[in-house]
C-alpha positions as a printed NumPy array, in Angstrom:
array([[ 27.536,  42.549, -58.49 ],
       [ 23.523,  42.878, -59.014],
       [ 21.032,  41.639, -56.707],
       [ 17.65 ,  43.138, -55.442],
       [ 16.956,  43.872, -51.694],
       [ 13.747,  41.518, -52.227],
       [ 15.962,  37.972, -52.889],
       [ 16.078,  38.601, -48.95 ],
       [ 13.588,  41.054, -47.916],
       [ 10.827,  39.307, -50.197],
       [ 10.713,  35.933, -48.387],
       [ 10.789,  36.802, -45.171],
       [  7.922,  39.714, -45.731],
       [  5.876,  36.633, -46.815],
       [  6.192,  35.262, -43.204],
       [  6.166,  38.805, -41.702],
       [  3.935,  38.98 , -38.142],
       [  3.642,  42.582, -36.607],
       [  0.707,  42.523, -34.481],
       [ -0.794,  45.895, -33.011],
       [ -0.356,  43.819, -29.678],
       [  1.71 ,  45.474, -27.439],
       [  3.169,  43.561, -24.46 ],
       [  3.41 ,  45.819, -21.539],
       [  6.624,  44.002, -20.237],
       [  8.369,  43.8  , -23.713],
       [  9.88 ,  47.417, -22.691],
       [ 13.671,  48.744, -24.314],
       [ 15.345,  47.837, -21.259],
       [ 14.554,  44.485, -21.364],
       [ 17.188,  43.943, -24.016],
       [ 20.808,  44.031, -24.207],
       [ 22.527,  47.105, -25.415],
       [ 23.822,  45.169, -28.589],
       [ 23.337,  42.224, -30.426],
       [ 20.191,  41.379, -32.961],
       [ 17.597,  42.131, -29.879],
       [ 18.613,  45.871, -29.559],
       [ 18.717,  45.761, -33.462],
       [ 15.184,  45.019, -33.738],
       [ 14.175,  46.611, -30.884],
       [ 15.602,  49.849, -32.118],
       [ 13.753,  49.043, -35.931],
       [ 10.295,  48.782, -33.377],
       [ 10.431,  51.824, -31.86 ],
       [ 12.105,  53.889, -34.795],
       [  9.565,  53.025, -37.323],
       [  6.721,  51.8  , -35.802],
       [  6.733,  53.884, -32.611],
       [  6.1  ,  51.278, -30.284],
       [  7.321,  48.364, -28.561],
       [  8.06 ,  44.982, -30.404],
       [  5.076,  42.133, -30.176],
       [  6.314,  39.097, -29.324],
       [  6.009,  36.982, -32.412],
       [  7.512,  39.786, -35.02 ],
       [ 10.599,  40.232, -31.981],
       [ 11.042,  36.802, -32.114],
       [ 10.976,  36.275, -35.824],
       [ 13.128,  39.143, -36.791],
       [ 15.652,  38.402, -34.236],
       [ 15.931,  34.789, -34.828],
       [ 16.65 ,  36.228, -38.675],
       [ 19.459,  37.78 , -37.525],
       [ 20.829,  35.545, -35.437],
       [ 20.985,  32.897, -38.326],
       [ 22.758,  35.411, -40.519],
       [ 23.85 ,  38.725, -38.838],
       [ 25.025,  40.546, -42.53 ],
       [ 21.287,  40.575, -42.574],
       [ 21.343,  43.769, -40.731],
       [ 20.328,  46.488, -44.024],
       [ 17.626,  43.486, -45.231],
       [ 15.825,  43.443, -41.422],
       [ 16.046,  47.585, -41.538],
       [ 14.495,  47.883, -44.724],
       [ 11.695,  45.068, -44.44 ],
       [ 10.18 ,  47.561, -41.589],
       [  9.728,  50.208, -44.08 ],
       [  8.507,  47.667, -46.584],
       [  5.948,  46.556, -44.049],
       [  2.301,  46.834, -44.578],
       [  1.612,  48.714, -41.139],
       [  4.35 ,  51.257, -41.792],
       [  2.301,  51.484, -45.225],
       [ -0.21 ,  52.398, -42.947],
       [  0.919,  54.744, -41.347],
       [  0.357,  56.864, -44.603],
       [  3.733,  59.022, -44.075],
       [  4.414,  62.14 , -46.154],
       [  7.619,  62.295, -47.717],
       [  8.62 ,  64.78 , -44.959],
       [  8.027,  62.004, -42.71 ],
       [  9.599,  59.36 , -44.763],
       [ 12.483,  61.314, -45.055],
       [ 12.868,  61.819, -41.077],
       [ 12.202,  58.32 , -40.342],
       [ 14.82 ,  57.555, -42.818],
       [ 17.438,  59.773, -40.929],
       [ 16.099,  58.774, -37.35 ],
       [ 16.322,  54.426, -38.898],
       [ 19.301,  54.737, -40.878],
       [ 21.717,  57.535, -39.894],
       [ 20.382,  57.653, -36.072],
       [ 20.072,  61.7  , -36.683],
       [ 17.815,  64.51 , -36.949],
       [ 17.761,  65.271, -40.783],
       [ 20.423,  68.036, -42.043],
       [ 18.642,  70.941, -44.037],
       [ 20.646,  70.778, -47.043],
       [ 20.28 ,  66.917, -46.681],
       [ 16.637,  67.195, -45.633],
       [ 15.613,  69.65 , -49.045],
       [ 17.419,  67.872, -50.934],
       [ 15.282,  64.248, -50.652],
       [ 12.351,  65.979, -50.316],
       [ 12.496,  67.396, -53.348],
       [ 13.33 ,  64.566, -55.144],
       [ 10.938,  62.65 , -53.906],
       [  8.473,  65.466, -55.275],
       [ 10.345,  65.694, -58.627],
       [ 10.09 ,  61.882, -59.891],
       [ 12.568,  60.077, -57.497],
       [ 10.928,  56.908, -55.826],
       [ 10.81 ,  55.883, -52.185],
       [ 12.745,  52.676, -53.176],
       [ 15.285,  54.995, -54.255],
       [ 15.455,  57.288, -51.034],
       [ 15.542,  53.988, -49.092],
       [ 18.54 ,  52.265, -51.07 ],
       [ 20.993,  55.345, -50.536],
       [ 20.137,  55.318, -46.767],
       [ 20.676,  51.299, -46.474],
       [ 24.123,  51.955, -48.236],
       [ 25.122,  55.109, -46.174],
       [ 28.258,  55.119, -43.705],
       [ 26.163,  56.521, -41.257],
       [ 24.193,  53.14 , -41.016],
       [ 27.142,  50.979, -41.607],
       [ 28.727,  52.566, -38.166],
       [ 25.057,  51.885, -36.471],
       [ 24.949,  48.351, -37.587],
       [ 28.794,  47.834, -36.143],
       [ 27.485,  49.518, -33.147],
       [ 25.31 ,  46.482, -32.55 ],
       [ 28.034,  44.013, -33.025],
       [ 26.285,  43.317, -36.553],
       [ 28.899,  43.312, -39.549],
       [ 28.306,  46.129, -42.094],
       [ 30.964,  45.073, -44.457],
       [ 29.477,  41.649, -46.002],
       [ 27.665,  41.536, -49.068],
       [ 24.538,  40.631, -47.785],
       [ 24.759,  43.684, -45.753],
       [ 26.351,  46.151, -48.355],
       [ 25.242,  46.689, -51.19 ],
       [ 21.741,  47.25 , -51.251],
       [ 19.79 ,  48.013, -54.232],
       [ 15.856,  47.489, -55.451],
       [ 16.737,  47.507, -58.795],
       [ 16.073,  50.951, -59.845],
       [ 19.21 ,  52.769, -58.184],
       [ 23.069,  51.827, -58.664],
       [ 24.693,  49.06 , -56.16 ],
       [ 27.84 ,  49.615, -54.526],
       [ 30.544,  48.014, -54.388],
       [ 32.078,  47.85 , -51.412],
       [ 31.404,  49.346, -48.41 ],
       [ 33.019,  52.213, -48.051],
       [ 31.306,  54.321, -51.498],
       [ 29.082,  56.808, -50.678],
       [ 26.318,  56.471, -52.982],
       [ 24.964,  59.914, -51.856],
       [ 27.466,  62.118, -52.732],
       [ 28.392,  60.235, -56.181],
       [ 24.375,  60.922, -56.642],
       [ 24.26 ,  64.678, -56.014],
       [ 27.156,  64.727, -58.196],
       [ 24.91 ,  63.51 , -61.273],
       [ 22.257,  65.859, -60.053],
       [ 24.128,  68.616, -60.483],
       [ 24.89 ,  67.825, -64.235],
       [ 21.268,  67.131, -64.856],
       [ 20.191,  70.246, -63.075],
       [ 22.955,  72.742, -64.655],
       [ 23.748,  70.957, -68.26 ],
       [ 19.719,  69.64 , -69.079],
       [ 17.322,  71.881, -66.604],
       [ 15.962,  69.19 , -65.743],
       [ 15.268,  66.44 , -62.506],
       [ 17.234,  62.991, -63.384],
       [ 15.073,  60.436, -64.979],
       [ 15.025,  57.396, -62.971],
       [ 17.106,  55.077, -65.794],
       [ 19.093,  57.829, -66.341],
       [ 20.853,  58.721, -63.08 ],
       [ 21.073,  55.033, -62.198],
       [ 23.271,  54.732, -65.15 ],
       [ 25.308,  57.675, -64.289],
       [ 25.946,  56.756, -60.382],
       [ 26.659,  53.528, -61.035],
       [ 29.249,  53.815, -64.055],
       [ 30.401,  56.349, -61.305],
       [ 31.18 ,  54.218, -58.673],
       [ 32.419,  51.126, -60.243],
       [ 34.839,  53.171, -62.514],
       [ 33.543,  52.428, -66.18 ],
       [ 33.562,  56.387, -65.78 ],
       [ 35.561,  59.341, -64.71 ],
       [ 34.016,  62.514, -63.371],
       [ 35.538,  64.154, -67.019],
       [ 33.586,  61.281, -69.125],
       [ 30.282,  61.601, -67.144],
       [ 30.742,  65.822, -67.701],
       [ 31.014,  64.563, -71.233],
       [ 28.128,  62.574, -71.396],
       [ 26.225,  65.215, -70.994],
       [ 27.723,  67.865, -72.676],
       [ 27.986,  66.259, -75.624],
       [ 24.059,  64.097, -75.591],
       [ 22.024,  64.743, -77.887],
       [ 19.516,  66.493, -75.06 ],
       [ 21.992,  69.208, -74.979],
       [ 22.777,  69.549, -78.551],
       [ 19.026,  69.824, -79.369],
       [ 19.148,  72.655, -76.727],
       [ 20.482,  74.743, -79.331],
       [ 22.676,  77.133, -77.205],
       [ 24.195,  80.356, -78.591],
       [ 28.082,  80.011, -78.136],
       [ 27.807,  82.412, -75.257],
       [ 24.916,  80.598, -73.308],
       [ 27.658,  77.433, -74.03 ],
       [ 30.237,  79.332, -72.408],
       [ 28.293,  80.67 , -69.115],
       [ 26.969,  77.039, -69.055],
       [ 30.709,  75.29 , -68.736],
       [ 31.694,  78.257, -66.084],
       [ 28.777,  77.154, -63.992],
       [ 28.947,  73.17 , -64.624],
       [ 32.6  ,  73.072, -64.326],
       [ 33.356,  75.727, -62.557],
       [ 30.667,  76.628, -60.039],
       [ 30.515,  79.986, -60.929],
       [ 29.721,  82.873, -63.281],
       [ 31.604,  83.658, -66.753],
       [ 34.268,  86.474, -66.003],
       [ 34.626,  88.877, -68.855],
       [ 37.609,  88.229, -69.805],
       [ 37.238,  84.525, -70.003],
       [ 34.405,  84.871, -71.541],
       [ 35.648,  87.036, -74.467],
       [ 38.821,  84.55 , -74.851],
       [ 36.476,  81.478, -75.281],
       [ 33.845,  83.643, -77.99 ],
       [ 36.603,  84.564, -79.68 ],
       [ 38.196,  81.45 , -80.279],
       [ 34.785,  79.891, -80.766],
       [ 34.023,  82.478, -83.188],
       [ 36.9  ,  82.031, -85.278],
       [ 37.103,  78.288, -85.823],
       [ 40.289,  78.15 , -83.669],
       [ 38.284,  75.678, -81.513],
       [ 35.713,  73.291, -81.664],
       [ 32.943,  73.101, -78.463],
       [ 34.327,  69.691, -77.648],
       [ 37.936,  71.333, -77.796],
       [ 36.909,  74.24 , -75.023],
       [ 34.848,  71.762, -73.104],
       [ 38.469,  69.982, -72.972],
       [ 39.911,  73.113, -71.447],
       [ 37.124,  73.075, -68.773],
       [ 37.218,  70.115, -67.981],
       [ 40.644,  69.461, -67.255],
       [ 40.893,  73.025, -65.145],
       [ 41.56 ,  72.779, -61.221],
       [ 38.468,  73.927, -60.757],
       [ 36.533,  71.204, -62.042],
       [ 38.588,  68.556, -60.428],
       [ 38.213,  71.097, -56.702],
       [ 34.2  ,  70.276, -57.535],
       [ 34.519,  66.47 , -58.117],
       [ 36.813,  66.6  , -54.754],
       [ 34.312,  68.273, -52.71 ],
       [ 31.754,  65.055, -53.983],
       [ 34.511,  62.646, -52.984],
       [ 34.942,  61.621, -56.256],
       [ 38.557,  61.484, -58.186]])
């Protein structure tokens, strides 16, 4: 199921009206505590810091209210918007409104680092955005308001350039760190934007294992042409499949055997791959 956040978001951003003006009586508790005015309220004061004007409060809620699955659309149009453009956030910032909009939460550390740092190493804001809109954490917001998280105009979300879901309850995040890992570990290297869409979303709609995807890399040309010594091979499947160091006895087994012709790379990879270990690491992602 493919389909761009901008079949929804795009048409209505044509129409969009966020004044500067600033009603004195439009305050938060003039609004009920659910329902599409606290939703847009909340989208207000989250990522524009202030209270709604009248026309944008009435056009965004009267979006809702016509089709409440709208919920992840009406979130992400804010960020879209020119004024939060002008706002001229750093990705620190992004990242924390992202948390504050999306997962109603301070950032995490390990969370926190980790977009950051994408976001510095070649990932786009689009992308950022697309696995917040598709996180649990916002699905349980948007339920909060009485606004239903499980439809598909609601869930997936994509702009095109990251994986969509396909259902609900995936969590795009974790499948994506997964795929990090093997591009950080097996290639040195930051995902390519092409690259790790491919990867997630083979992932989560099962044209994939976790033991095929370890094999994609493994056996790409990328890593042939990295020309590793059969030991740097070896301390490279302990720490991609494993998540830890070569032993030395291990280490000797799998030379030896490598040295001898007994087995092929592909053959040892095999052994790796099919180890406890490796499937403990594709558990702790959530993935089978």
């Amino acid at each position: 199921m493919k389909r761009t956040i901008f079949k929804k978001a795009t048409g209505i951003m044509l129409s969009l009206i966020m004044t500067a003006t600033v009603l004195p009586q439009f305050a938060l508790n003039a609004f009920a505590s659910s329902g599409a005015d606290a939703f847009v309220t909340r989208c207000y004061k989250v990522v524009f810091q202030r209270e709604p004007d009248e026309d944008g409060f009435a056009y965004w809620t009267e979006t809702l209210d016509a089709d409440p699955s709208n919920a992840a659309s009406v979130a992400c149009a804010f960020i879209f918007s020119e004024e939060y453009k002008e706002l001229n956030r750093t990705n620190e910032e992004f990242v924390k409104d992202l948390y504050y909009l999306f997962m109603g939460r301070e950032a995490d550390k390990a969370g926190f680092d980790f977009w950051c740092n994408g976001l510095s190493n070649g990932m786009t804001r689009d992308d950022v955005l697309t696995s917040f809109a598709n996180s649990a954490e916002f699905i349980t917001i948007c339920e909060s308001f009485g606004l239903p998280a499980d439809s598909e105009s609601t869930s997936p979300i994509t702009t095109g350039s990251v994986p969509t879901l396909t259902n609900s309850n995936d969590k795009i995040t974790n499948v994506t760190l997964f795929v990090e890992r093997l591009y950080k570990i097996c290639l040195n290297r930051t995902p390519d934007k092409e690259g790790i869409a491919f990867w997630v979303n083979s992932l989560l709609e099962g044209q994939f294992s976790s033991y095929e995807c370890a094999m994609g890399f493994i056996m790409s040309p990328e890593y042939t042409n990295l020309n590793l010594s059969d030991a740097q091979y070896v301390e490279n499947l302990y720490a991609c499949l494993m998540n830890r160091p070569a032993d030395a006895a291990g280490k000797a087994i799998w030379l030896e055997v490598l040295s001898n012709g007994t087995m092929t790379r592909e053959q040892v990879f095999n052994e790796f791959a099919t180890s406890q270990e490796f499937a403990n690491i594709c558990e702790s992602y959530g993935i089978n």
